[in-house]
PyMOL commands that place a pseudoatom at each C-alpha (Angstrom):
pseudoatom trace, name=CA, resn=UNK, resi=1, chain=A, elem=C, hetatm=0, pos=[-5.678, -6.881, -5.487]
pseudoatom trace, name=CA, resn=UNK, resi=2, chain=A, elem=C, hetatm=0, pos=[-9.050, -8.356, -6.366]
pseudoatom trace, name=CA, resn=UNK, resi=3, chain=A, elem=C, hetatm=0, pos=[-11.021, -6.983, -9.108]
pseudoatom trace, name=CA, resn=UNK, resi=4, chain=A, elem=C, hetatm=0, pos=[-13.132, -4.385, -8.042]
pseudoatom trace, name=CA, resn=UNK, resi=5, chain=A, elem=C, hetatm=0, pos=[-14.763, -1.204, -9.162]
pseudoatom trace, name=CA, resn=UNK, resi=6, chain=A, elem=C, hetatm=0, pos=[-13.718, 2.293, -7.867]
pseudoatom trace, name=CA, resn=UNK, resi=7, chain=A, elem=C, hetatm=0, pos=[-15.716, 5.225, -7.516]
pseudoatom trace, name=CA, resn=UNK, resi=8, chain=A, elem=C, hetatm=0, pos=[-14.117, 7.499, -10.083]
pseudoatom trace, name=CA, resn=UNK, resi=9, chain=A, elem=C, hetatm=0, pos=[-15.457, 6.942, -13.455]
pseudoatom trace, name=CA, resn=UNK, resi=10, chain=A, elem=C, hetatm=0, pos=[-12.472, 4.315, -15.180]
pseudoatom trace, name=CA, resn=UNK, resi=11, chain=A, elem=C, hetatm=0, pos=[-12.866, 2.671, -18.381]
pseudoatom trace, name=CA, resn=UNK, resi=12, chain=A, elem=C, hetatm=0, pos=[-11.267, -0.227, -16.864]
pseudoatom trace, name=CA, resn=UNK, resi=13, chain=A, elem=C, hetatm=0, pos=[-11.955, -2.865, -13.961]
pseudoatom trace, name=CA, resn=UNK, resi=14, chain=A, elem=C, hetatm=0, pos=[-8.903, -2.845, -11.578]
pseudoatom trace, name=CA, resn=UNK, resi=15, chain=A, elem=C, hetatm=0, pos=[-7.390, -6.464, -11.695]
pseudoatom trace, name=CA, resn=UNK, resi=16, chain=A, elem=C, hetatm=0, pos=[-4.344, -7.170, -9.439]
pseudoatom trace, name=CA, resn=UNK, resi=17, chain=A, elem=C, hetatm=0, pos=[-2.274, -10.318, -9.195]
pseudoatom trace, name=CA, resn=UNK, resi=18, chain=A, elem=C, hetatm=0, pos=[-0.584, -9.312, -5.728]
pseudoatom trace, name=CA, resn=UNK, resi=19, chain=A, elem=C, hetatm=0, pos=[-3.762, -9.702, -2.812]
pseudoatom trace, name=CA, resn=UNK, resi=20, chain=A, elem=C, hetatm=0, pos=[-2.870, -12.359, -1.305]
pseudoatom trace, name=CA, resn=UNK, resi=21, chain=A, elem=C, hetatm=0, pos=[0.784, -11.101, -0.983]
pseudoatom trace, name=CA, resn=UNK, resi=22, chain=A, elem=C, hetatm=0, pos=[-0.439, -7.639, -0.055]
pseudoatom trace, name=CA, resn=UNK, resi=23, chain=A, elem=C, hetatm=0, pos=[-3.158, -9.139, 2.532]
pseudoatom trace, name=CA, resn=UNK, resi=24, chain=A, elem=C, hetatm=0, pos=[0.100, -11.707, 4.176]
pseudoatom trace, name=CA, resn=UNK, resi=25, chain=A, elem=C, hetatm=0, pos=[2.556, -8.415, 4.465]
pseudoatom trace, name=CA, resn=UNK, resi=26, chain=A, elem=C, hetatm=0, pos=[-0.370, -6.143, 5.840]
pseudoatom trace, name=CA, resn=UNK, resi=27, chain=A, elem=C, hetatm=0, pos=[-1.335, -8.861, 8.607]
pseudoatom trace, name=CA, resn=UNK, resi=28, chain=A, elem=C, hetatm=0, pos=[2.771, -8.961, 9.486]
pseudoatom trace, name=CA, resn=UNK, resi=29, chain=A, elem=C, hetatm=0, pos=[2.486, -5.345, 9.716]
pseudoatom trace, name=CA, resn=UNK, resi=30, chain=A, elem=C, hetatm=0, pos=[-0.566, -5.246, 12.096]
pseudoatom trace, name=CA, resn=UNK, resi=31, chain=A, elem=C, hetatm=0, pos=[0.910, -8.073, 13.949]
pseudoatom trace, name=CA, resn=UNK, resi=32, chain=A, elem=C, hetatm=0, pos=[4.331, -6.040, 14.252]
pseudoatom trace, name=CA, resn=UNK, resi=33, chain=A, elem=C, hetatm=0, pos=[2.044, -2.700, 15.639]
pseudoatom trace, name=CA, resn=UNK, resi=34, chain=A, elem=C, hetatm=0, pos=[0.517, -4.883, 18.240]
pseudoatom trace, name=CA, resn=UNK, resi=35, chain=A, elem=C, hetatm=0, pos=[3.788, -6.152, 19.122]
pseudoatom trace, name=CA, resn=UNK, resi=36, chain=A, elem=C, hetatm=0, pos=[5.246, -2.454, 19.632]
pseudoatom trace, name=CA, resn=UNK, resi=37, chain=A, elem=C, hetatm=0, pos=[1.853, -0.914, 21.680]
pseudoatom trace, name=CA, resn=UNK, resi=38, chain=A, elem=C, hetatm=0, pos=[2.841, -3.775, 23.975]
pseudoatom trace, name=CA, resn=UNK, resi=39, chain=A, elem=C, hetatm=0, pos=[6.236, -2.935, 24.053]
pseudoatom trace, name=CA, resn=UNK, resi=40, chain=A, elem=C, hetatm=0, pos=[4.906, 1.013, 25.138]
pseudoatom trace, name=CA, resn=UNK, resi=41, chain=A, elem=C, hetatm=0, pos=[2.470, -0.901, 27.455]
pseudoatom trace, name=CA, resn=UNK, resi=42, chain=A, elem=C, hetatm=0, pos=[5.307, -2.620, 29.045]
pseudoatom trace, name=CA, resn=UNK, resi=43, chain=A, elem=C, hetatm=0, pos=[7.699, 0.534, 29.691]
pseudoatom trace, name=CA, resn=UNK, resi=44, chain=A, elem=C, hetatm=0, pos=[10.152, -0.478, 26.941]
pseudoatom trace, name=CA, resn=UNK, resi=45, chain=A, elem=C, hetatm=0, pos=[13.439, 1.433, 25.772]
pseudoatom trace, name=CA, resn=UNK, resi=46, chain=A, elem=C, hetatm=0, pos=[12.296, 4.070, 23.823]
pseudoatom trace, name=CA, resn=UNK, resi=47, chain=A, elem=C, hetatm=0, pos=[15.325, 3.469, 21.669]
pseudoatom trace, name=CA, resn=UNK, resi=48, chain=A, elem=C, hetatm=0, pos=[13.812, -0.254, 21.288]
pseudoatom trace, name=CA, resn=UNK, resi=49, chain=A, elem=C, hetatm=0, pos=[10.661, 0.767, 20.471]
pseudoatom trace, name=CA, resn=UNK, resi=50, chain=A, elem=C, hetatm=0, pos=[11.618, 3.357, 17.918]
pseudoatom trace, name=CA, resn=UNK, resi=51, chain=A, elem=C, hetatm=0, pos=[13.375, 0.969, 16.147]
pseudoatom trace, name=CA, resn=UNK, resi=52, chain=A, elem=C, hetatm=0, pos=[10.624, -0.969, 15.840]
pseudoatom trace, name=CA, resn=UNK, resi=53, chain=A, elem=C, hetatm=0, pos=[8.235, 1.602, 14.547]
pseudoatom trace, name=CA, resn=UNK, resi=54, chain=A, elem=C, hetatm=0, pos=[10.986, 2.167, 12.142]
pseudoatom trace, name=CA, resn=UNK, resi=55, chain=A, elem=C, hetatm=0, pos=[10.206, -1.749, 11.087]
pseudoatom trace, name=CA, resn=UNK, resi=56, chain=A, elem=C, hetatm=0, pos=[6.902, -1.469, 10.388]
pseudoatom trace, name=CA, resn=UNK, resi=57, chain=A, elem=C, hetatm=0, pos=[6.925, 1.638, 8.897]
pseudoatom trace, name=CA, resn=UNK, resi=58, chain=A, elem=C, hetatm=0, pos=[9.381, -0.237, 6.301]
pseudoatom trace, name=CA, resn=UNK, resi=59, chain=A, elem=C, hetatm=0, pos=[7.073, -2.545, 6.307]
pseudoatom trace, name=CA, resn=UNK, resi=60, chain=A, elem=C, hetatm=0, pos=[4.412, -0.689, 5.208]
pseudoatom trace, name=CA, resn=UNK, resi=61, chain=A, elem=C, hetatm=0, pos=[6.385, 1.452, 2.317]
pseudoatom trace, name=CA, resn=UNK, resi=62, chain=A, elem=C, hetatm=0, pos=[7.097, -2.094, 1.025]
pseudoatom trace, name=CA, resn=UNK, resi=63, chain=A, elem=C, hetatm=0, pos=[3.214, -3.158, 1.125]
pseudoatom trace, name=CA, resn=UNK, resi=64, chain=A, elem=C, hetatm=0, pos=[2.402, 0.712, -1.068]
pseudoatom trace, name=CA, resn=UNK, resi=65, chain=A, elem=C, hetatm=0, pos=[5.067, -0.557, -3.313]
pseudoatom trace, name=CA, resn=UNK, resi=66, chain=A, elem=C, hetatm=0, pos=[3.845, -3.532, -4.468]
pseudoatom trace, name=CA, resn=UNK, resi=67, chain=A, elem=C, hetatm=0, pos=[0.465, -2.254, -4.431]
pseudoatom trace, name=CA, resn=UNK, resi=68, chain=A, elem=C, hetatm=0, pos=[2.108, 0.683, -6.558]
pseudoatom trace, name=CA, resn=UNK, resi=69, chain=A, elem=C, hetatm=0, pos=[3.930, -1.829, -8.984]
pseudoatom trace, name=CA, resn=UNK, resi=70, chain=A, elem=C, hetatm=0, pos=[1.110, -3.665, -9.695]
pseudoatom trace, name=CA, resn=UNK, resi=71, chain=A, elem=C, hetatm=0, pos=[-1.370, -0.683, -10.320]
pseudoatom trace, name=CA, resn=UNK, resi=72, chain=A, elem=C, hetatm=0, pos=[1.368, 0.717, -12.719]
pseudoatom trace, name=CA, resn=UNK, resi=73, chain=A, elem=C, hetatm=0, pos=[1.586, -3.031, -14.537]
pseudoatom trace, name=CA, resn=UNK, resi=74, chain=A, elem=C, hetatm=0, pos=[-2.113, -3.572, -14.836]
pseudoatom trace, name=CA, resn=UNK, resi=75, chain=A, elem=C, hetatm=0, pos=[-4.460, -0.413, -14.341]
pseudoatom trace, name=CA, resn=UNK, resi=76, chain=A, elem=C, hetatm=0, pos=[-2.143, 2.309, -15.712]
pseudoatom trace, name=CA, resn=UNK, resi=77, chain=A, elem=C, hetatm=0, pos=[-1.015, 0.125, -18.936]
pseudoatom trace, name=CA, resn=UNK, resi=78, chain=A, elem=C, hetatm=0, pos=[-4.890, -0.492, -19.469]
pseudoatom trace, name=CA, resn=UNK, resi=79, chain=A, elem=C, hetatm=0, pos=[-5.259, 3.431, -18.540]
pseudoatom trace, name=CA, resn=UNK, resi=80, chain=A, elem=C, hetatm=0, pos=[-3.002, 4.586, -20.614]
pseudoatom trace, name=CA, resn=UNK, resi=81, chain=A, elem=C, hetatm=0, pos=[-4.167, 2.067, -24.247]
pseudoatom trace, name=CA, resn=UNK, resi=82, chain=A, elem=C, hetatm=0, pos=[-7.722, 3.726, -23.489]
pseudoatom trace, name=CA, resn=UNK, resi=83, chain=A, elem=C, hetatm=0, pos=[-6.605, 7.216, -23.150]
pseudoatom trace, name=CA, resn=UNK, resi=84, chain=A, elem=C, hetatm=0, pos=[-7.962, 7.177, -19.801]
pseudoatom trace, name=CA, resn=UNK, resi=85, chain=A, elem=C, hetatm=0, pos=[-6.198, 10.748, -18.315]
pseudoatom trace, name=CA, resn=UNK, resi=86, chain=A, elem=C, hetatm=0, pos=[-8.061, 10.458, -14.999]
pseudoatom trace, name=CA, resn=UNK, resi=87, chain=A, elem=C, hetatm=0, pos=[-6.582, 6.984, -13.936]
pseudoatom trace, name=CA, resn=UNK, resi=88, chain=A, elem=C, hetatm=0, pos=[-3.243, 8.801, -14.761]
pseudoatom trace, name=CA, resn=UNK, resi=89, chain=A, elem=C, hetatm=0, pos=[-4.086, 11.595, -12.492]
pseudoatom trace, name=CA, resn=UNK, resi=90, chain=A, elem=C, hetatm=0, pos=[-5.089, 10.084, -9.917]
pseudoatom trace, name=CA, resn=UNK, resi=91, chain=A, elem=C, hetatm=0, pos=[-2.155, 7.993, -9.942]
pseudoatom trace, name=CA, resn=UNK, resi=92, chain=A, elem=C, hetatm=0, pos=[-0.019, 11.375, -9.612]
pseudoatom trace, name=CA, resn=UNK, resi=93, chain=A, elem=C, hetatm=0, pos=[-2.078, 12.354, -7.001]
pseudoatom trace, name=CA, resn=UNK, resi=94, chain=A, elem=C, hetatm=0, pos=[-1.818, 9.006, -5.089]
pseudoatom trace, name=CA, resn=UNK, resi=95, chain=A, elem=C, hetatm=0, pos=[1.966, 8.769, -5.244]
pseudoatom trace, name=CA, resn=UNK, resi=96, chain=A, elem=C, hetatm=0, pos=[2.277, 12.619, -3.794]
pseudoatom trace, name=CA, resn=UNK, resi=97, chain=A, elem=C, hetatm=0, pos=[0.223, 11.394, -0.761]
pseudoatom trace, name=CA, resn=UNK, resi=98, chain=A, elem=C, hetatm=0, pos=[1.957, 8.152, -0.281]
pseudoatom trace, name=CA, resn=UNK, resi=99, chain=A, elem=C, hetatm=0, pos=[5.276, 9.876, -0.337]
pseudoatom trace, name=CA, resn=UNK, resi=100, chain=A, elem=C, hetatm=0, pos=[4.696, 12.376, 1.971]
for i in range(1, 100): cmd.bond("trace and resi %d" % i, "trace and resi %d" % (i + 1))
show_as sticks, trace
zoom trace
């Protein structure tokens, strides 16, 4: 992701190598969604369209876990050389949500 600033009070500025890669899988994804509501729109299978939901929610664990590997390899490392417990924390608290 692009460097940016986040609301919680880091030591660090959050520099990610993986945008553009993030950005092409997340526009797939949305692409895939529109794809399915069609597929409702038209009376599909539901079988058919389940299976497809089941692609794009694949889709987007894959997107979290890239954005996830590359928060670990840049922000935490930083985080974690500058004693910075919140950016750990909130890392905790981020993975609980996004495996819910």
């Amino acid at each position: 992701m692009e460097e940016q600033k986040h609301p919680h009070e880091h030591q660090h500025i959050h520099a990610h190598e993986q945008t553009q890669a993030v950005l092409n899988r997340m526009s797939r994804a949305i692409g895939h969604m529109e794809a399915v509501k069609r597929m409702v729109e038209d009376g599909r299978d539901c079988s058919e369209v389940l299976v497809q939901i089941a692609a794009v929610r694949s889709a987007i664990n894959n997107i979290g876990k890239i954005i996830l590997e590359d928060h670990i390899s840049h922000c935490i490392v930083d985080a974690v050389e500058n004693g910075d417990q919140q950016a750990l924390d909130d890392l905790k608290n981020a993975i609980g949500q996004f495996v819910k």
